[in-house]
C-alpha positions as a Python dict, from the first residue, in 0.01 Angstrom:
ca = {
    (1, 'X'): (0, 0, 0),
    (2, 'X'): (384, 85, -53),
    (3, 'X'): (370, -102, -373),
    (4, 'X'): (119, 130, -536),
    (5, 'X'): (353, 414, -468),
    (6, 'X'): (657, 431, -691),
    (7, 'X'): (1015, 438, -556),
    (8, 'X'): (1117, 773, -597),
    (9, 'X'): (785, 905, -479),
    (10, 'X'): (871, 712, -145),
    (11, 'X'): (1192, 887, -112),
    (12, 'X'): (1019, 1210, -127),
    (13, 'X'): (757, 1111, 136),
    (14, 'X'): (1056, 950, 366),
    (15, 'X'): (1251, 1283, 318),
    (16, 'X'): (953, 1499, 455),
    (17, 'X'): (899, 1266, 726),
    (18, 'X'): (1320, 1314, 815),
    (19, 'X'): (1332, 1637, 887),
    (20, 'X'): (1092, 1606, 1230),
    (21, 'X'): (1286, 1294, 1305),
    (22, 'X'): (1602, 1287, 1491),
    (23, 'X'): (1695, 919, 1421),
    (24, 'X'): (1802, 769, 1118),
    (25, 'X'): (1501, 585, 921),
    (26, 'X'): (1562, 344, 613),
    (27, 'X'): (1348, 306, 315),
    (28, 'X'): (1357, -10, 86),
    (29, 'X'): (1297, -4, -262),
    (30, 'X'): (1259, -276, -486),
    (31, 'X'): (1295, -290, -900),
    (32, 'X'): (1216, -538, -1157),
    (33, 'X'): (1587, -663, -1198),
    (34, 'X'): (1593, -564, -1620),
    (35, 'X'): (1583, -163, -1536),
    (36, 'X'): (1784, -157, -1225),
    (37, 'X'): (2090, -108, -1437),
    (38, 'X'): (2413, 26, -1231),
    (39, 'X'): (2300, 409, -1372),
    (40, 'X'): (1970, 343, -1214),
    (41, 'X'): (2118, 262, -900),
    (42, 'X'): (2380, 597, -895),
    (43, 'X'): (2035, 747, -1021),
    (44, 'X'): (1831, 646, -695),
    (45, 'X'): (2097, 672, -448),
    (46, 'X'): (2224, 1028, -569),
    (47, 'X'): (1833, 1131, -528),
    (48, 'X'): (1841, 979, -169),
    (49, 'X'): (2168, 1182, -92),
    (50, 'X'): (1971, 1550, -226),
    (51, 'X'): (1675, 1436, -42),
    (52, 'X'): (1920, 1386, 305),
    (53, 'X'): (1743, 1054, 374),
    (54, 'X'): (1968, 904, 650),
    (55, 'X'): (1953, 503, 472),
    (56, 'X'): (1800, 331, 209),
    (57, 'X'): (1838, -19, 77),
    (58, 'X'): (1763, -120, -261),
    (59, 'X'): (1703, -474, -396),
    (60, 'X'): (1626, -647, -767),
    (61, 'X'): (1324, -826, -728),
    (62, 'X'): (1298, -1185, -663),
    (63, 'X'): (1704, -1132, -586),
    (64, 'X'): (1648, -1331, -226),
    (65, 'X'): (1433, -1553, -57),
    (66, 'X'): (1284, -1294, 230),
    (67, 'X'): (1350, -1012, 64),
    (68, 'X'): (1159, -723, 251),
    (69, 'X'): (1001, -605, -51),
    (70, 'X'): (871, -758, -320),
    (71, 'X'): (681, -601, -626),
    (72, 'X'): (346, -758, -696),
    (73, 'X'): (393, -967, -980),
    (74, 'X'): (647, -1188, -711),
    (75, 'X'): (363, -1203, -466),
    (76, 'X'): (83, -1378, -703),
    (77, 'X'): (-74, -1665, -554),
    (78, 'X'): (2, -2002, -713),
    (79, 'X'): (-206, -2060, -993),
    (80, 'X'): (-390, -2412, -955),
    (81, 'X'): (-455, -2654, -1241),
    (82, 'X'): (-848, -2749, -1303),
    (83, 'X'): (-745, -3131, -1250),
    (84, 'X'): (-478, -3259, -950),
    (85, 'X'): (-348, -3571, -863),
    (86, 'X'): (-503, -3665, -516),
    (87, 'X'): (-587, -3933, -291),
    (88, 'X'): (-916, -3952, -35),
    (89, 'X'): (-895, -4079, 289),
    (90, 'X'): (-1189, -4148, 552),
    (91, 'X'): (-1138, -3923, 896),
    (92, 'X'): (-1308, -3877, 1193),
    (93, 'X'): (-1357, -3580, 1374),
    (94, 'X'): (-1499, -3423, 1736),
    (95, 'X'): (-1740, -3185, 1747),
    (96, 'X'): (-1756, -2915, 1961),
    (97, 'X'): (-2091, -3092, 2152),
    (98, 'X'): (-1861, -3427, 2189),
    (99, 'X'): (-2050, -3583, 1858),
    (100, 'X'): (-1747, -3771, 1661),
    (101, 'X'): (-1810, -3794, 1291),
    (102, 'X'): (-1687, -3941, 1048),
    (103, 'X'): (-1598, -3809, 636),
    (104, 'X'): (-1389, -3753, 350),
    (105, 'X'): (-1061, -3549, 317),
    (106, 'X'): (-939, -3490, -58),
    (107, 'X'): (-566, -3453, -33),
    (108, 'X'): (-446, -3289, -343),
    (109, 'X'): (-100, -3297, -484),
    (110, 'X'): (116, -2997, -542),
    (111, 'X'): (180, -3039, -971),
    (112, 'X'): (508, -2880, -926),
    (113, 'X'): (630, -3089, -629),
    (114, 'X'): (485, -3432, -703),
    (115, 'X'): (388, -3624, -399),
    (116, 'X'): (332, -3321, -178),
    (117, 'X'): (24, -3172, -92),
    (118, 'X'): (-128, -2840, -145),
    (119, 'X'): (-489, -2877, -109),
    (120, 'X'): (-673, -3021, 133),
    (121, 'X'): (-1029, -3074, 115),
    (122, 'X'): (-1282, -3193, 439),
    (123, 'X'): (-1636, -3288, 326),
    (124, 'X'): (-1848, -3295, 643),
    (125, 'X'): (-2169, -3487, 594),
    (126, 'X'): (-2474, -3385, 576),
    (127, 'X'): (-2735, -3336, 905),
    (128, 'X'): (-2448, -3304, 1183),
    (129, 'X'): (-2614, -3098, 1460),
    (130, 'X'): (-2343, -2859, 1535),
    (131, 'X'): (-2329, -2636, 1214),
    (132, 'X'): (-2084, -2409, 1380),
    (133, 'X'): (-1785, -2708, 1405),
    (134, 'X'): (-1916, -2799, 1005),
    (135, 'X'): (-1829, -2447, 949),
    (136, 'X'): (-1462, -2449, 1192),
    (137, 'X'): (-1346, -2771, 950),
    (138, 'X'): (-1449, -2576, 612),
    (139, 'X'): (-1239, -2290, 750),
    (140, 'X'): (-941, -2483, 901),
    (141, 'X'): (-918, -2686, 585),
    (142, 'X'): (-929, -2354, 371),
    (143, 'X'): (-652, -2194, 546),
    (144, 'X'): (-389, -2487, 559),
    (145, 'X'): (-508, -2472, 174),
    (146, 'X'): (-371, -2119, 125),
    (147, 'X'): (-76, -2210, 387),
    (148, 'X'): (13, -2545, 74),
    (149, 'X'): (6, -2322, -144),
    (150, 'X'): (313, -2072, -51),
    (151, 'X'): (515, -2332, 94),
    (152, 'X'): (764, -2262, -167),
    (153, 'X'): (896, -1913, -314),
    (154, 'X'): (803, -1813, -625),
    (155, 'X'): (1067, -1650, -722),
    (156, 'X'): (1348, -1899, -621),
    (157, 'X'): (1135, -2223, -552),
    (158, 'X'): (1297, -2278, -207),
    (159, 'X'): (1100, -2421, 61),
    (160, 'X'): (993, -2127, 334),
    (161, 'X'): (726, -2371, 490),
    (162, 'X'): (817, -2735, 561),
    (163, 'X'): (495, -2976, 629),
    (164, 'X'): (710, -3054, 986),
    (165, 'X'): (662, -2702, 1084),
    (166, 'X'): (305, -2730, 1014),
    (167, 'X'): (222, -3040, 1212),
    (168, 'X'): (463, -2916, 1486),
    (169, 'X'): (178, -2657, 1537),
    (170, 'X'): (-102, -2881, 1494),
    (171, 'X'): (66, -3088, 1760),
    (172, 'X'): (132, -2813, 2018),
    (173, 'X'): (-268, -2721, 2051),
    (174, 'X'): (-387, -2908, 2347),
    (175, 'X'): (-661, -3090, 2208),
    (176, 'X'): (-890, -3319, 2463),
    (177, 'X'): (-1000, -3554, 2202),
    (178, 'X'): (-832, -3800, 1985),
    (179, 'X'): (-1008, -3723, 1738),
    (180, 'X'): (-988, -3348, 1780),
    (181, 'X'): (-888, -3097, 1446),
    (182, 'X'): (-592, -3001, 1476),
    (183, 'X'): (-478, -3384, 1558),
    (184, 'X'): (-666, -3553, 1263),
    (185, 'X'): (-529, -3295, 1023),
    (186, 'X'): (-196, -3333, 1183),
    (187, 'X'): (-255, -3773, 1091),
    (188, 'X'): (-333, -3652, 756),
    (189, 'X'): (-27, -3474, 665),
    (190, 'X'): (215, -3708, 854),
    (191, 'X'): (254, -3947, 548),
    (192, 'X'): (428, -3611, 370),
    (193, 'X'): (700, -3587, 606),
    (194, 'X'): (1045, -3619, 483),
    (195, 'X'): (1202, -3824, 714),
    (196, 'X'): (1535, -3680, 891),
    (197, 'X'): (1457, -3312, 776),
    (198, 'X'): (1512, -3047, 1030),
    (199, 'X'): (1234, -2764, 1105),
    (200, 'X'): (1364, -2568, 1321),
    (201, 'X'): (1414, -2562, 1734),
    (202, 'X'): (1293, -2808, 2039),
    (203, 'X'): (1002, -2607, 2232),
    (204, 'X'): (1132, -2740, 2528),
    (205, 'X'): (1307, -2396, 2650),
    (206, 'X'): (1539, -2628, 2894),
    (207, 'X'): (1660, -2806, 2592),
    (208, 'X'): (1722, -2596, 2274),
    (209, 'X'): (1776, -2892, 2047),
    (210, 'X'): (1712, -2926, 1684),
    (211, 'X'): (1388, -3087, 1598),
    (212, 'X'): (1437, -3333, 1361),
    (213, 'X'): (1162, -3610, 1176),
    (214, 'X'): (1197, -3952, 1265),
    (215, 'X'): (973, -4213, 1159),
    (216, 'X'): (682, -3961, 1032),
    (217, 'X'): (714, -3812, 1404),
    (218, 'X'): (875, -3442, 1474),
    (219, 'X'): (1134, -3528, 1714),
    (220, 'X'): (1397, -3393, 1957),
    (221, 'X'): (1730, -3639, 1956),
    (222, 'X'): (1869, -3436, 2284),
    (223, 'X'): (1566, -3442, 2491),
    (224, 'X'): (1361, -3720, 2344),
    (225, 'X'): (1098, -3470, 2255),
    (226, 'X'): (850, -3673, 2041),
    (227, 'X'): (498, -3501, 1879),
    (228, 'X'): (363, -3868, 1870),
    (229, 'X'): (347, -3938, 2224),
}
């Protein structure tokens, strides 16, 4: 992992790769922003210049959202509290043998964005007879989990993820059943939708539109693109 090697290290693995290489290759380094002082900067970039590396990019950690690298300590998974704020709703889902049934989904609240989620919970119930669909929900329902959980950047706390993006997926997999996964979870998350935000461009390649949400719904106001219908 690049993270485990240090920075100047990196320049002297770059600079051994460079001299088989005809074209120009960049490395990006990435400092806690307390030493990266304006002598460590001359510091790394003179070592770059002895070392003939052809670019190199450096940033102070946590300096942008998207930065390309990030040091560990920025990369930490959100920490959740013991307790959270929730509410439970009764769903029904399809299995893959056609058998609908019907449980509980937790839906718990992010502590740091109150009213949003960032767990979700599915409890199947006991004795379905498809274990293999019992085992699809647990899974589904663990991944959006991990998905809640880095909506937001931890180092700037801007959004990255909007809950319209999400359900714009869930929406797009053809499911045959209304009461299929991906279009239960997508019910389930609707309620979070902040009405009028924009998340990003119409799928409708003739179009090109911005998607925007309109009454819980991820819409398209030039085509009439609506996830609903």
């Amino acid at each position: 992992c690049a993270d485990d090697i240090s920075p100047e290290t990196r320049i002297e693995v770059l600079s051994a790769w460079q001299e088989k290489i005809d074209s120009g290759i960049s490395v990006t380094l990435s400092y806690p922003p307390e030493v990266l002082t304006s002598e460590k900067v001359s510091e790394i970039f003179q070592l770059a210049w002895e070392k003939k590396l052809k670019g190199i990019t450096v940033y102070p950690d946590g300096s942008r959202p998207g930065e390309p690298m990030s040091i560990k300590s920025q990369r930490k998974r959100k920490e959740i509290p013991d307790e959270l704020q929730g509410k439970r709703v009764t769903i029904k889902v399809s299995l893959r043998n056609n058998e609908v049934i019907k449980t509980i989904c937790v839906i718990s609240e992010d502590p740091d964005h109150p009213g949003e989620p960032i767990v979700i919970d599915i409890w199947p119930p006991k004795g379905a007879k498809d274990p293999a669909s019992i085992q699809l929900i647990s899974l589904v329902a663990r991944l959006l989990s991990s998905h809640l959980r880095y909506r937001y950047c931890p180092s700037c706390g801007e959004e990255v993820l909007s809950i319209g993006e999400i359900i714009r997926q869930l929406d797009e997999v053809d499911g045959q059943h209304m009461f299929s996964l991906p279009t239960t979870i997508a019910k389930v998350l609707r309620p979070y939708l902040k009405e009028n935000e924009e998340i990003g461009e119409c799928p409708n390649t003739e179009c090109g539109g911005t998607l925007v949400i309109i009454e819980g719904c991820v819409s398209c106001l030039s085509c009439g693109y609506r996830s609903c219908n």
